[in-house]
N, CA, C and O atoms as CSV, one atom per row, in Angstrom:
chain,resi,resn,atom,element,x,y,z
A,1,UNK,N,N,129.020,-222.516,45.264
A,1,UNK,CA,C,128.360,-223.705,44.786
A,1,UNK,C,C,126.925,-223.360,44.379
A,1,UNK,O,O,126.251,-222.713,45.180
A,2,UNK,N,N,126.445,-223.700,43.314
A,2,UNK,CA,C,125.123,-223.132,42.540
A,2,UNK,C,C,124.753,-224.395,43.219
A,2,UNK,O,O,125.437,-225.338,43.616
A,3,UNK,N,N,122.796,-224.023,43.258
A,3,UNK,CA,C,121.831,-224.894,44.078
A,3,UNK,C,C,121.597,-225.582,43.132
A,3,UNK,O,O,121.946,-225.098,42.055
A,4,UNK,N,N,120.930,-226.966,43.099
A,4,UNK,CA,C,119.593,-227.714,42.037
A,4,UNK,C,C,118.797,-227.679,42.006
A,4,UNK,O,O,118.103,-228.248,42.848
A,5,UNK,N,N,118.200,-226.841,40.809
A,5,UNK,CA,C,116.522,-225.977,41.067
A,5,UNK,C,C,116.453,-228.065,39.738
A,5,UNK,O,O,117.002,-229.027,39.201
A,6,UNK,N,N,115.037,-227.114,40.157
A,6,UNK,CA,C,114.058,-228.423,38.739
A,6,UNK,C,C,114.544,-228.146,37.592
A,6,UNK,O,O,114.285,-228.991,36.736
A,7,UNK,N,N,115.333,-227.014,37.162
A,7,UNK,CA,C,115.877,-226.432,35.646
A,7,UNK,C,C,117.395,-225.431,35.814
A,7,UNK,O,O,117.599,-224.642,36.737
A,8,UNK,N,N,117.832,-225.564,35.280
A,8,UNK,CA,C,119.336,-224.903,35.347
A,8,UNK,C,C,118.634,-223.658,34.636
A,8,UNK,O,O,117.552,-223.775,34.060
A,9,UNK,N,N,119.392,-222.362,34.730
A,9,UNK,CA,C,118.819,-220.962,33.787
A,9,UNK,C,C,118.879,-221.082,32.534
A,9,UNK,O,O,118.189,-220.291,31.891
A,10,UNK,N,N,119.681,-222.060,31.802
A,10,UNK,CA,C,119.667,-222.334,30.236
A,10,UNK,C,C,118.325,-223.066,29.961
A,10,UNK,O,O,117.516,-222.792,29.075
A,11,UNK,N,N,118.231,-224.235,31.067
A,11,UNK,CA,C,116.930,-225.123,30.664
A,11,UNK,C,C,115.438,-224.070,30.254
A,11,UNK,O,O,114.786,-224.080,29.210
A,12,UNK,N,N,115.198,-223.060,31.737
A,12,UNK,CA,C,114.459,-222.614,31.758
A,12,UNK,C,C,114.147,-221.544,30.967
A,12,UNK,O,O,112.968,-221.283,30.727
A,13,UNK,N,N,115.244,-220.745,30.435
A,13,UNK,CA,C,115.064,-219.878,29.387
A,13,UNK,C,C,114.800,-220.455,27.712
A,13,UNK,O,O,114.381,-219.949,26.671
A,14,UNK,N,N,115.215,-221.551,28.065
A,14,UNK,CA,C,115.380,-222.487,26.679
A,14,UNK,C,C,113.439,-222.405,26.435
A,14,UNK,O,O,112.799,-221.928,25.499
A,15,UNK,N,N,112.831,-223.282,28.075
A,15,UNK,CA,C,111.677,-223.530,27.467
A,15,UNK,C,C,110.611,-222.505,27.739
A,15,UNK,O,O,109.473,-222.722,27.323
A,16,UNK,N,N,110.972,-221.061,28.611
A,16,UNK,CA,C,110.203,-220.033,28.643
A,16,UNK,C,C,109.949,-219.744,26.873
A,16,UNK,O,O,108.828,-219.764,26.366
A,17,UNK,N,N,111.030,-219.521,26.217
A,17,UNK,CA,C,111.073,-218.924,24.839
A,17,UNK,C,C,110.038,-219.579,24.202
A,17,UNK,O,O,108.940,-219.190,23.804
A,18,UNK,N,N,110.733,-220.908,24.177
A,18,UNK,CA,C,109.694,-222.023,23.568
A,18,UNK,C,C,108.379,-221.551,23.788
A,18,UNK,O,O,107.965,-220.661,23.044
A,19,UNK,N,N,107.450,-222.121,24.935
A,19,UNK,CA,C,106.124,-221.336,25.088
A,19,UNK,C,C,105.761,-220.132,24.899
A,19,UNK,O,O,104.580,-219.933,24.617
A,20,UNK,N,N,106.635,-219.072,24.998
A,20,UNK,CA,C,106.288,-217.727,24.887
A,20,UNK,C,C,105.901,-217.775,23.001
A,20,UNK,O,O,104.773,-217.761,22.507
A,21,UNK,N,N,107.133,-217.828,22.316
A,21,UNK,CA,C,106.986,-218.019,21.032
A,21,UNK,C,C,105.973,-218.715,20.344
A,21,UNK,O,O,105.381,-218.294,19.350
A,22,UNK,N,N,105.742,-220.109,21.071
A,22,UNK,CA,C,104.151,-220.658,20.360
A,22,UNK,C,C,103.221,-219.978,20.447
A,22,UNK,O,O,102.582,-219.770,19.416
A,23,UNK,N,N,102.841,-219.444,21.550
A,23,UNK,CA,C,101.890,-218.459,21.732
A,23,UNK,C,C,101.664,-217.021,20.641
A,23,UNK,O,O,100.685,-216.280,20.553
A,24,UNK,N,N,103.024,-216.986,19.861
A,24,UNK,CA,C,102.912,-215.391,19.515
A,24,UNK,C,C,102.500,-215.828,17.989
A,24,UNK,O,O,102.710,-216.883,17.390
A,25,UNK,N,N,101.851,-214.651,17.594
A,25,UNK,CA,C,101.622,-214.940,15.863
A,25,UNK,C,C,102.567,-214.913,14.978
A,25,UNK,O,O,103.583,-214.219,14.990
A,26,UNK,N,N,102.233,-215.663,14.220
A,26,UNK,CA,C,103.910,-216.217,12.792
A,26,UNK,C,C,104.309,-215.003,12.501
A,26,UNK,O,O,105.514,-214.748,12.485
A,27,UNK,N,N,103.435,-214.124,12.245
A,27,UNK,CA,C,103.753,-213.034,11.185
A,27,UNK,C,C,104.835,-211.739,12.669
A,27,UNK,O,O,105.368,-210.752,12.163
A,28,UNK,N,N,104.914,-211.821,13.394
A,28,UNK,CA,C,105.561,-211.305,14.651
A,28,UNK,C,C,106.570,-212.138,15.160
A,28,UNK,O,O,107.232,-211.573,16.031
A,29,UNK,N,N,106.873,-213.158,14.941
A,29,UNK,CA,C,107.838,-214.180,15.548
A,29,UNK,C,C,109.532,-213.481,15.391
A,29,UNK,O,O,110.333,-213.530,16.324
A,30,UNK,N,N,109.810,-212.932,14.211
A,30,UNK,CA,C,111.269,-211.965,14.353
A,30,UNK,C,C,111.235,-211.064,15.330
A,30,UNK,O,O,111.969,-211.091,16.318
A,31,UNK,N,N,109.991,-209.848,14.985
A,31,UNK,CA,C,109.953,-209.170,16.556
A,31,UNK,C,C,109.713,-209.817,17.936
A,31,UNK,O,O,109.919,-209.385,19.070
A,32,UNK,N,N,109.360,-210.643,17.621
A,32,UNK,CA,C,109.419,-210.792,18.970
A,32,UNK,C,C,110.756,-211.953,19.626
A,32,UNK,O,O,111.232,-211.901,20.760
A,33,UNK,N,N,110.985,-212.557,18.956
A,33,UNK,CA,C,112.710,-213.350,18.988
A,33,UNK,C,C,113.728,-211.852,19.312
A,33,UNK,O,O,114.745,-211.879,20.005
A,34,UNK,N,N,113.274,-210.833,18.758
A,34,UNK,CA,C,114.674,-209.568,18.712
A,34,UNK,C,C,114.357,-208.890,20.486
A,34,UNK,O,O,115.102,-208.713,21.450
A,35,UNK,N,N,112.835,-208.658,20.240
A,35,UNK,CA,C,112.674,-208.441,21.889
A,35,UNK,C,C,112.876,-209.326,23.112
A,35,UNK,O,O,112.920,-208.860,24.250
A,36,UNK,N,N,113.011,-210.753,22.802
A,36,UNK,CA,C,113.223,-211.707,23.826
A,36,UNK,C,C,114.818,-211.224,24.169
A,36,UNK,O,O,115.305,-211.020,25.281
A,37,UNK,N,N,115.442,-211.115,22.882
A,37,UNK,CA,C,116.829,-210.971,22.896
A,37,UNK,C,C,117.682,-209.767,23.899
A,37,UNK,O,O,118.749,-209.972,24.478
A,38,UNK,N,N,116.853,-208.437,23.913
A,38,UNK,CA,C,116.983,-206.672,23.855
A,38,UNK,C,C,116.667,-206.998,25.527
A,38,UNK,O,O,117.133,-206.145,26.282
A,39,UNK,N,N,115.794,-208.342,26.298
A,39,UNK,CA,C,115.045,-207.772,27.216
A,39,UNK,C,C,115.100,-209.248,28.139
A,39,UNK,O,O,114.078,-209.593,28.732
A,40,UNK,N,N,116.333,-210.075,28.218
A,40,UNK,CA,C,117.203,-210.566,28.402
A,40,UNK,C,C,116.812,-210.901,30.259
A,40,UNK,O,O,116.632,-211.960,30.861
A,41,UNK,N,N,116.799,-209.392,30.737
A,41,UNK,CA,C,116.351,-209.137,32.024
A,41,UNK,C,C,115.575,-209.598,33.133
A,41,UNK,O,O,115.842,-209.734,34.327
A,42,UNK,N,N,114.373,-209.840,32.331
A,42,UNK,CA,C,113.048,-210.100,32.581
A,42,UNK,C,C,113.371,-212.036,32.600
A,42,UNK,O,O,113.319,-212.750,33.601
A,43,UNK,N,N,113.534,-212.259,31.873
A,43,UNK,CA,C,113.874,-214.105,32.029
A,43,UNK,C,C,114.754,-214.230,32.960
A,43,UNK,O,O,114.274,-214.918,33.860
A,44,UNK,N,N,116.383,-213.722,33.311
A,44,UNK,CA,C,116.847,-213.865,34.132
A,44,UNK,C,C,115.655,-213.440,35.990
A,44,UNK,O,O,115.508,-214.187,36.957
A,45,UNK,N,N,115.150,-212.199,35.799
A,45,UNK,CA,C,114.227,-212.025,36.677
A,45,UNK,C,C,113.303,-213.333,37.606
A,45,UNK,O,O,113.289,-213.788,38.750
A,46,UNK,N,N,112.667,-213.533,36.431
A,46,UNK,CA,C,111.583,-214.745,36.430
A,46,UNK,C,C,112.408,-215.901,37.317
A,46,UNK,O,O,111.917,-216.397,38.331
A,47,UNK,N,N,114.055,-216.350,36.671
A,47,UNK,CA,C,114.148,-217.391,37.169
A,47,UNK,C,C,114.670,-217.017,38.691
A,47,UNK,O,O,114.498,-217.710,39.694
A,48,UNK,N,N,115.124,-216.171,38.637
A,48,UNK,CA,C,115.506,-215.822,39.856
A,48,UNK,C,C,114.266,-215.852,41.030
A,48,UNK,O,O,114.326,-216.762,41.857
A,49,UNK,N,N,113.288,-214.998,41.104
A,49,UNK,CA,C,112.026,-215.519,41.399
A,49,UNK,C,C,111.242,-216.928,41.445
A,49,UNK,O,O,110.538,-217.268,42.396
A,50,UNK,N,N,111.462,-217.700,40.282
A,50,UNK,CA,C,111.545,-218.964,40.337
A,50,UNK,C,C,111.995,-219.718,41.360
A,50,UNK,O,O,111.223,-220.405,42.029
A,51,UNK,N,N,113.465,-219.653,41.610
A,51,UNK,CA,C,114.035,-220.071,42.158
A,51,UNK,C,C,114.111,-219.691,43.876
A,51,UNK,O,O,114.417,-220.521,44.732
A,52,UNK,N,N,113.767,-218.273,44.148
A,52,UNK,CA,C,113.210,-217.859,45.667
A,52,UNK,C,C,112.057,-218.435,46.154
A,52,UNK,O,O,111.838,-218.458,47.365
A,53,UNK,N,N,111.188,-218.970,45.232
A,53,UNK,CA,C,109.938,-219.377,45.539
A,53,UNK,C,C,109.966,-220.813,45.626
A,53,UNK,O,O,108.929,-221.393,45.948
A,54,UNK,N,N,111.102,-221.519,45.360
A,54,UNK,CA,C,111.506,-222.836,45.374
A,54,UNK,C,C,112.034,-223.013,47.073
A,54,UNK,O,O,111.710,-223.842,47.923
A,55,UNK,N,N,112.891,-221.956,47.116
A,55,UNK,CA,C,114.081,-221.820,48.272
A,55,UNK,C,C,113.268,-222.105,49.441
A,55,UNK,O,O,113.314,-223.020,50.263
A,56,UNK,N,N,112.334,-220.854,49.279
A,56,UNK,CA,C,111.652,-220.455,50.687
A,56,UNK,C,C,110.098,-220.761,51.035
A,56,UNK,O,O,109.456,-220.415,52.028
A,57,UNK,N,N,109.596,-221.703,49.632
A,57,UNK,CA,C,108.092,-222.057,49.671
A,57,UNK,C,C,107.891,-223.349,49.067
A,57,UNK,O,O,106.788,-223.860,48.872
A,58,UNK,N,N,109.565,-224.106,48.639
A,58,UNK,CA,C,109.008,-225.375,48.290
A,58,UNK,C,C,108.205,-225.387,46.992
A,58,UNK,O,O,107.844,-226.408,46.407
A,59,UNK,N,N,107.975,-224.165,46.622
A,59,UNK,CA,C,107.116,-224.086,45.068
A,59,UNK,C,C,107.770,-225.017,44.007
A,59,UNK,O,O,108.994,-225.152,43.996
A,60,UNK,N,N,107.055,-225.593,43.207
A,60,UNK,CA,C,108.325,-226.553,42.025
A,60,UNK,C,C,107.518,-226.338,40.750
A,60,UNK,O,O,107.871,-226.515,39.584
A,61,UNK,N,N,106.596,-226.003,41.137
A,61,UNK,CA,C,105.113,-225.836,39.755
A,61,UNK,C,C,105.963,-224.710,38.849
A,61,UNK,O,O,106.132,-224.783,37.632
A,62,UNK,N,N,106.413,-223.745,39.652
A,62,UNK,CA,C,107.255,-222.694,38.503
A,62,UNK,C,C,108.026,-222.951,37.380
A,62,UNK,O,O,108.100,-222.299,36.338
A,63,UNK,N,N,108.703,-224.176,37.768
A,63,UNK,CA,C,109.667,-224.408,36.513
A,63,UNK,C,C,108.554,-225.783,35.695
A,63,UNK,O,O,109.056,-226.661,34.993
A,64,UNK,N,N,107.597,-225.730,35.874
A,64,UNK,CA,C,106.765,-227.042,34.844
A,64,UNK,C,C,106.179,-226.093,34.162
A,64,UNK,O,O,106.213,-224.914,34.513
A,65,UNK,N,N,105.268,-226.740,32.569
A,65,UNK,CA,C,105.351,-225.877,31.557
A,65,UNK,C,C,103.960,-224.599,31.926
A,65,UNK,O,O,103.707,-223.428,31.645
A,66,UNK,N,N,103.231,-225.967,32.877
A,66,UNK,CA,C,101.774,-225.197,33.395
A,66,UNK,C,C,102.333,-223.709,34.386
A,66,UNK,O,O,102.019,-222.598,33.960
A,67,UNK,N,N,102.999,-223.806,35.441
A,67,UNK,CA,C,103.864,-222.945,35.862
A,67,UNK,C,C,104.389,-221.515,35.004
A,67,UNK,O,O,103.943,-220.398,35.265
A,68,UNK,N,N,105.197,-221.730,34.165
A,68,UNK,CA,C,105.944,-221.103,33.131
A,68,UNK,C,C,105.184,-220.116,32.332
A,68,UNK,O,O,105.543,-218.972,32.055
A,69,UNK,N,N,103.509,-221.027,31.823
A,69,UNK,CA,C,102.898,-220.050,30.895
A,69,UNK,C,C,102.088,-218.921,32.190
A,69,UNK,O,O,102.049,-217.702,32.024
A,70,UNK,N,N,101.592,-219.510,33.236
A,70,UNK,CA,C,100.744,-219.053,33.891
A,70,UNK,C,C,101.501,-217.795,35.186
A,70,UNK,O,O,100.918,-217.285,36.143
A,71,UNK,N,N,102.777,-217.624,34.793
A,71,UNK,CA,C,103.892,-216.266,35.365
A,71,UNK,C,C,104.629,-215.559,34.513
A,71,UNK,O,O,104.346,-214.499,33.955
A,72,UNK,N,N,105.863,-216.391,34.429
A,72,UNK,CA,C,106.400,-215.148,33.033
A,72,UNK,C,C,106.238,-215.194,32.107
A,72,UNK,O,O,106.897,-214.383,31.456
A,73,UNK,N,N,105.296,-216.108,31.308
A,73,UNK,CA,C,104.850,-215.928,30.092
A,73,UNK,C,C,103.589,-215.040,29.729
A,73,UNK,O,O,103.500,-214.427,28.665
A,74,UNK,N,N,102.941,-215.036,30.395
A,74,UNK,CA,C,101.808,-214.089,31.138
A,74,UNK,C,C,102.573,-212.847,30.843
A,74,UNK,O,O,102.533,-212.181,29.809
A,75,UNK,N,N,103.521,-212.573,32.295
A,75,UNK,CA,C,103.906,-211.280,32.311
A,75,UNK,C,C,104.528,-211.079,30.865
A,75,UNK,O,O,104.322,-209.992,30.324
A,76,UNK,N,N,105.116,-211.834,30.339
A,76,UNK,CA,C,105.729,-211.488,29.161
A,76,UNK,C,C,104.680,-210.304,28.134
A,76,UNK,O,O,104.768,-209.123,27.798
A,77,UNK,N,N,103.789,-211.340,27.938
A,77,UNK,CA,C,102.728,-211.125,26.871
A,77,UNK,C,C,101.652,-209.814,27.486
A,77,UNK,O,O,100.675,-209.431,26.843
A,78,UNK,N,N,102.021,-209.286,28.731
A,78,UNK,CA,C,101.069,-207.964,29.271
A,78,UNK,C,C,102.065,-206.995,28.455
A,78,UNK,O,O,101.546,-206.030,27.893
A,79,UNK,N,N,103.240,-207.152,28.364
A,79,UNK,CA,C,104.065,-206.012,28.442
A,79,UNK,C,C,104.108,-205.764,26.919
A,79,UNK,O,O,104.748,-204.815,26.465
């Protein structure tokens, strides 16, 4: 039986992309749609983390958009 986070992994990958992508410049938006795609990993990661930090700390800020830019969108954009 899967838990009820604040976002199912479709929701949250849906709106990681979203923010990640506004953030990136027009002229880079294919590369970087092909690397979201290649690196798949890292979002599943996040929510998974997301979701431990829900489990065991009550955290809920992770899956809101303030949350989202200020962890794996972050990490996204170091790498």
């Amino acid at each position: 039986m899967e838990k009820d986070y604040p976002m199912n992994y479709e929701e949250f990958k849906t709106r990681f992309i979203e923010l990640y992508l506004f953030r990136v410049n027009s002229s880079d938006l294919e590369n970087e749609k092909l690397f979201l795609k290649e690196n798949e990993s890292i979002i599943k990661g996040e929510y998974s983390n997301a979701c431990y930090d829900y489990d065991h700390y009550g955290v809920q800020n992770e899956f809101t958009d303030e949350g989202l830019i200020n962890q794996p969108v972050r990490i996204l954009e170091m790498i």
